[in-house]
TORPA-4810 file (N, C-alpha, C, O; in nm, 3 decimals):
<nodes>
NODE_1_2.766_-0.616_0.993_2.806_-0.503_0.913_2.769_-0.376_0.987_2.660_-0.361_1.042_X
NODE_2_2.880_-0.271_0.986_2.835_-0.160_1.049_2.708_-0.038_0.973_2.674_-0.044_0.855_X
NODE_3_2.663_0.051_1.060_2.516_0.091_1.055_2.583_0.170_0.905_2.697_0.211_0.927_X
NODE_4_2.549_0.190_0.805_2.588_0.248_0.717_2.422_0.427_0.650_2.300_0.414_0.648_X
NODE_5_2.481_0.516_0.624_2.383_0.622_0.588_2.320_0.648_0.453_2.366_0.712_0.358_X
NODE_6_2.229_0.599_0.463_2.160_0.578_0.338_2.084_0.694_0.275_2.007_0.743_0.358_X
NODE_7_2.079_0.781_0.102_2.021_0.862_0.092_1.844_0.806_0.105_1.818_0.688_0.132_X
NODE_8_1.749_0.898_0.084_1.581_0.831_0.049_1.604_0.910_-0.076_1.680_1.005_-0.090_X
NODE_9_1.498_0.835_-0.194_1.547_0.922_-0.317_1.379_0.896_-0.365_1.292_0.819_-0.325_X
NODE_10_1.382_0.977_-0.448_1.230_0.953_-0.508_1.228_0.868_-0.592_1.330_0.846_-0.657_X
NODE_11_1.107_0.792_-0.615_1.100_0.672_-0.707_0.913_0.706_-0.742_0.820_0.678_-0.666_X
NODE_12_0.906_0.767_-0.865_0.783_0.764_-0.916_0.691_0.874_-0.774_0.731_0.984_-0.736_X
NODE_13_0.567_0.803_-0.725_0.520_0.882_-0.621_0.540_0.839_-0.505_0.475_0.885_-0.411_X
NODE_14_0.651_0.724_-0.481_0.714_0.666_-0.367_0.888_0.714_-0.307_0.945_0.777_-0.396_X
NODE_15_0.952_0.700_-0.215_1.028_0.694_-0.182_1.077_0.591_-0.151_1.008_0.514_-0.085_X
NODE_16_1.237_0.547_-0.195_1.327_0.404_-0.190_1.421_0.465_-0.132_1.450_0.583_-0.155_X
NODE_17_1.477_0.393_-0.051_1.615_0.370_-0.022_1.702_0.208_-0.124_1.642_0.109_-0.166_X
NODE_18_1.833_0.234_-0.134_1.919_0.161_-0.212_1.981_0.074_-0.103_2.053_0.132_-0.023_X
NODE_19_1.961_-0.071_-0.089_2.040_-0.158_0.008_2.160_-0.169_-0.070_2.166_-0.153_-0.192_X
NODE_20_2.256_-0.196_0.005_2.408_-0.236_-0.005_2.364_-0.400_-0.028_2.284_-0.463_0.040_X
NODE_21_2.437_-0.448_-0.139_2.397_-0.607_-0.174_2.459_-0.732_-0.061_2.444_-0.855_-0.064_X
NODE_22_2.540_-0.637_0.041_2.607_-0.685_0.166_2.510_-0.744_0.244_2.480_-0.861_0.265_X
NODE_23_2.454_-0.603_0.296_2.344_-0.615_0.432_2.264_-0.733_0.356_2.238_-0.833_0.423_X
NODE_24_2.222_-0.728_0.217_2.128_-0.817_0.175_2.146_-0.958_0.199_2.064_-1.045_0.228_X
NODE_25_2.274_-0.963_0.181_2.321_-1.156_0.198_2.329_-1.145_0.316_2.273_-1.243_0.366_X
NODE_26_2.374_-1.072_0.399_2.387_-1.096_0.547_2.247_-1.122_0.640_2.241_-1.178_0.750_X
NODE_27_2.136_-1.063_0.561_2.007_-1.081_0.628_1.939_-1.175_0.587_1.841_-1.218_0.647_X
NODE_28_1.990_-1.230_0.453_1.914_-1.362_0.413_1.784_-1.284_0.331_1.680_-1.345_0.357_X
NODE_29_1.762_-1.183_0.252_1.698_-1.113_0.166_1.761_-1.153_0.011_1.879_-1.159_-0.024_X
NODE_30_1.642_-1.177_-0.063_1.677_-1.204_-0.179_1.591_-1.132_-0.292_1.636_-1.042_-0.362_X
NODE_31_1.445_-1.190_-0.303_1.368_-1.084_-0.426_1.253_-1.080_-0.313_1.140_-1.103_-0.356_X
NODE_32_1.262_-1.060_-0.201_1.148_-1.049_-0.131_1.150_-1.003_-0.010_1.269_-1.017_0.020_X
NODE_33_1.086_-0.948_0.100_1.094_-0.894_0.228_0.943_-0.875_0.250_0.846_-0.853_0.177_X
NODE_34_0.968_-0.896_0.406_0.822_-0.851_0.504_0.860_-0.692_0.573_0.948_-0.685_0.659_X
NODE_35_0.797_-0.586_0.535_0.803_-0.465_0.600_0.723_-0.432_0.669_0.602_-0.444_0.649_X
NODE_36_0.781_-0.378_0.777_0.703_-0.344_0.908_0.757_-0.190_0.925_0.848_-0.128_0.870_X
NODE_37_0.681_-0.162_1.006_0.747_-0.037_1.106_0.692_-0.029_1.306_0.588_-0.002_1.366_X
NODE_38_0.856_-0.077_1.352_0.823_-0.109_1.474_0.952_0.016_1.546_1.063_0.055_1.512_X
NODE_39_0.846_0.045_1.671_0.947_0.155_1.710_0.988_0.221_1.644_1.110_0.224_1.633_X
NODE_40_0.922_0.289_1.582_0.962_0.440_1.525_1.126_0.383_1.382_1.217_0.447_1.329_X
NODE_41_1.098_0.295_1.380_1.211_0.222_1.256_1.132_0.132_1.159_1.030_0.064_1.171_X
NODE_42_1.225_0.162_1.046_1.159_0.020_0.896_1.189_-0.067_0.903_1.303_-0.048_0.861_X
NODE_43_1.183_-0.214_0.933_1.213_-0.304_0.932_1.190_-0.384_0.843_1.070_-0.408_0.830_X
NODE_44_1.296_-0.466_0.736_1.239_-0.558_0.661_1.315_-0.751_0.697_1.433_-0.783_0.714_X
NODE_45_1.216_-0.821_0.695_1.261_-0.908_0.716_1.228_-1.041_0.620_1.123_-1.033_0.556_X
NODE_46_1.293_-1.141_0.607_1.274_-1.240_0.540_1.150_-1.293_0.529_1.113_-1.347_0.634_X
NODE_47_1.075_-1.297_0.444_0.918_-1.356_0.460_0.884_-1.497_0.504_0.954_-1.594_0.475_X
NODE_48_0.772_-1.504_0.575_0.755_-1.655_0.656_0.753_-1.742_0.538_0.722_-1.714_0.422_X
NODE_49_0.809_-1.905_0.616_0.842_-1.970_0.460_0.681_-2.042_0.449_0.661_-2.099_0.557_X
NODE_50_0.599_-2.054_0.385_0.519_-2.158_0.314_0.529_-2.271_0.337_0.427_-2.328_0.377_X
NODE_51_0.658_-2.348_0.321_0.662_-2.524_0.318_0.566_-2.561_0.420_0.534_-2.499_0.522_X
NODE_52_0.536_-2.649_0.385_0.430_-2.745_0.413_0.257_-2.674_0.436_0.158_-2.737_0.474_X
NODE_53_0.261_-2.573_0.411_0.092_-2.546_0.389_0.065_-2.619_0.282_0.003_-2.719_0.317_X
NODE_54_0.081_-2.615_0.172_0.001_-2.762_0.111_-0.033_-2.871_0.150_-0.148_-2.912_0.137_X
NODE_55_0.060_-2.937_0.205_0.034_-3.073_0.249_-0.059_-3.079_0.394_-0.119_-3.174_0.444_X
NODE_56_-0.044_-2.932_0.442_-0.112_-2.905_0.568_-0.278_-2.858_0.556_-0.352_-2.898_0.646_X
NODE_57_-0.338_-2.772_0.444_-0.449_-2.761_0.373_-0.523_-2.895_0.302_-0.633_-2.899_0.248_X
NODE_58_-0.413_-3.016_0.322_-0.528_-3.110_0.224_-0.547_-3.205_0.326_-0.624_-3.300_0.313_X
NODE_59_-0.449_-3.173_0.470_-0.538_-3.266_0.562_-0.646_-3.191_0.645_-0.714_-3.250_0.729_X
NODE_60_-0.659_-3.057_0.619_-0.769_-2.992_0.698_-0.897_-3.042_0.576_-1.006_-3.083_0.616_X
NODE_61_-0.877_-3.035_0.480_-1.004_-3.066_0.323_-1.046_-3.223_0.340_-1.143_-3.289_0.303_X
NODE_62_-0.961_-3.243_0.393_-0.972_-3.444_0.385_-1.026_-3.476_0.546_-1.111_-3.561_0.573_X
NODE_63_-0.959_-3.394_0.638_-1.111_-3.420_0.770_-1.216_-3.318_0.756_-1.286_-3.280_0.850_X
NODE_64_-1.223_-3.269_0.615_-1.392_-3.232_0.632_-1.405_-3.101_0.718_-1.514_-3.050_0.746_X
NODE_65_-1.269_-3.046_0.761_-1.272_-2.953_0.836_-1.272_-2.806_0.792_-1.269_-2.720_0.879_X
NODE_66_-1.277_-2.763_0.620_-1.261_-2.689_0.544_-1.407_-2.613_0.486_-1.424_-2.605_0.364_X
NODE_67_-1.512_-2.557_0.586_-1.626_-2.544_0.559_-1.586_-2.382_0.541_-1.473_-2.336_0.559_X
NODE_68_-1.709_-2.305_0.501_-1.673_-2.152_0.552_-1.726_-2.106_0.684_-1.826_-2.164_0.725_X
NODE_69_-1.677_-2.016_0.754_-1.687_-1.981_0.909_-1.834_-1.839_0.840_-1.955_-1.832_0.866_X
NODE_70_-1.802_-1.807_0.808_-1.930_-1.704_0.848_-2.023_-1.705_0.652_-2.067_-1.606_0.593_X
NODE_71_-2.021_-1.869_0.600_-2.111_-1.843_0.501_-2.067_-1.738_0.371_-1.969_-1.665_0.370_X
NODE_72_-2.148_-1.749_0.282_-2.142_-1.672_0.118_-2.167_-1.566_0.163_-2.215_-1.544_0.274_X
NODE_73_-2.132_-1.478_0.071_-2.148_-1.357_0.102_-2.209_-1.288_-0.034_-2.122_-1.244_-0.110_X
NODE_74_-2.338_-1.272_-0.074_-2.377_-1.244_-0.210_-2.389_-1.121_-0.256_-2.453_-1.042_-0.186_X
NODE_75_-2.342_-1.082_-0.364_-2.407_-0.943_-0.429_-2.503_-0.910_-0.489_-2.523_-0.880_-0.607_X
NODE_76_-2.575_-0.918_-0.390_-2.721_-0.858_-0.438_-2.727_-0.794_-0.589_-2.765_-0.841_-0.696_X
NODE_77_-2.667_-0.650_-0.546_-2.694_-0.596_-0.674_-2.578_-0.573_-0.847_-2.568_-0.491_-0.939_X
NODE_78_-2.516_-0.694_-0.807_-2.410_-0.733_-0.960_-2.510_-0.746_-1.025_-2.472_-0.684_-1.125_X
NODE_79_-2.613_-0.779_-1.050_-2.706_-0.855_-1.148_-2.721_-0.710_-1.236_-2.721_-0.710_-1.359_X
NODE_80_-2.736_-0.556_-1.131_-2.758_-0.458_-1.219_-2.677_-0.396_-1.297_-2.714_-0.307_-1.374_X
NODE_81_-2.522_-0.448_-1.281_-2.404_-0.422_-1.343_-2.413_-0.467_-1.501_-2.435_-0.581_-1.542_X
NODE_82_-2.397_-0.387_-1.552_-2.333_-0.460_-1.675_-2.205_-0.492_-1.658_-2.139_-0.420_-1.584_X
NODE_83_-2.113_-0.653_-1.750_-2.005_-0.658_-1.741_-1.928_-0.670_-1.816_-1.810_-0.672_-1.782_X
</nodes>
């Protein structure tokens, strides 16, 4: 699809731009995107897929390999919090 000119419009205390529902199917965007800014441009792209981290997390838990790397980390002073 050719480069098309998009207004920026205000949205609350943010700024949006409005995608064309084109570019959207054409990029494989649906209710989600990864935004970056590379080279001086916005880039949004399809988010990395998940599949198989589950099944990939319960063989790291099942060799025992699922400890913590740098230990608890305690709050001392919650105890003086009320909550």
């Amino acid at each position: 699809m050719k480069a098309l000119k998009a207004n920026i419009r205000q949205i609350g205390n943010s700024r949006g731009v409005v995608i064309p529902k084109p570019m959207l199917a054409q990029a494989g965007l649906t209710d989600e995107a990864e935004i970056s800014v590379e080279g001086g441009a916005i880039v949004l792209r399809r988010p990395a897929s998940r599949a198989g981290w589950a099944e990939a997390s319960r063989r790291v838990a099942e060799a025992g390999d699922d400890t913590l790397v740098m230990g608890e980390f305690g709050n001392a002073d919650d105890a003086e919090h009320t909550w």
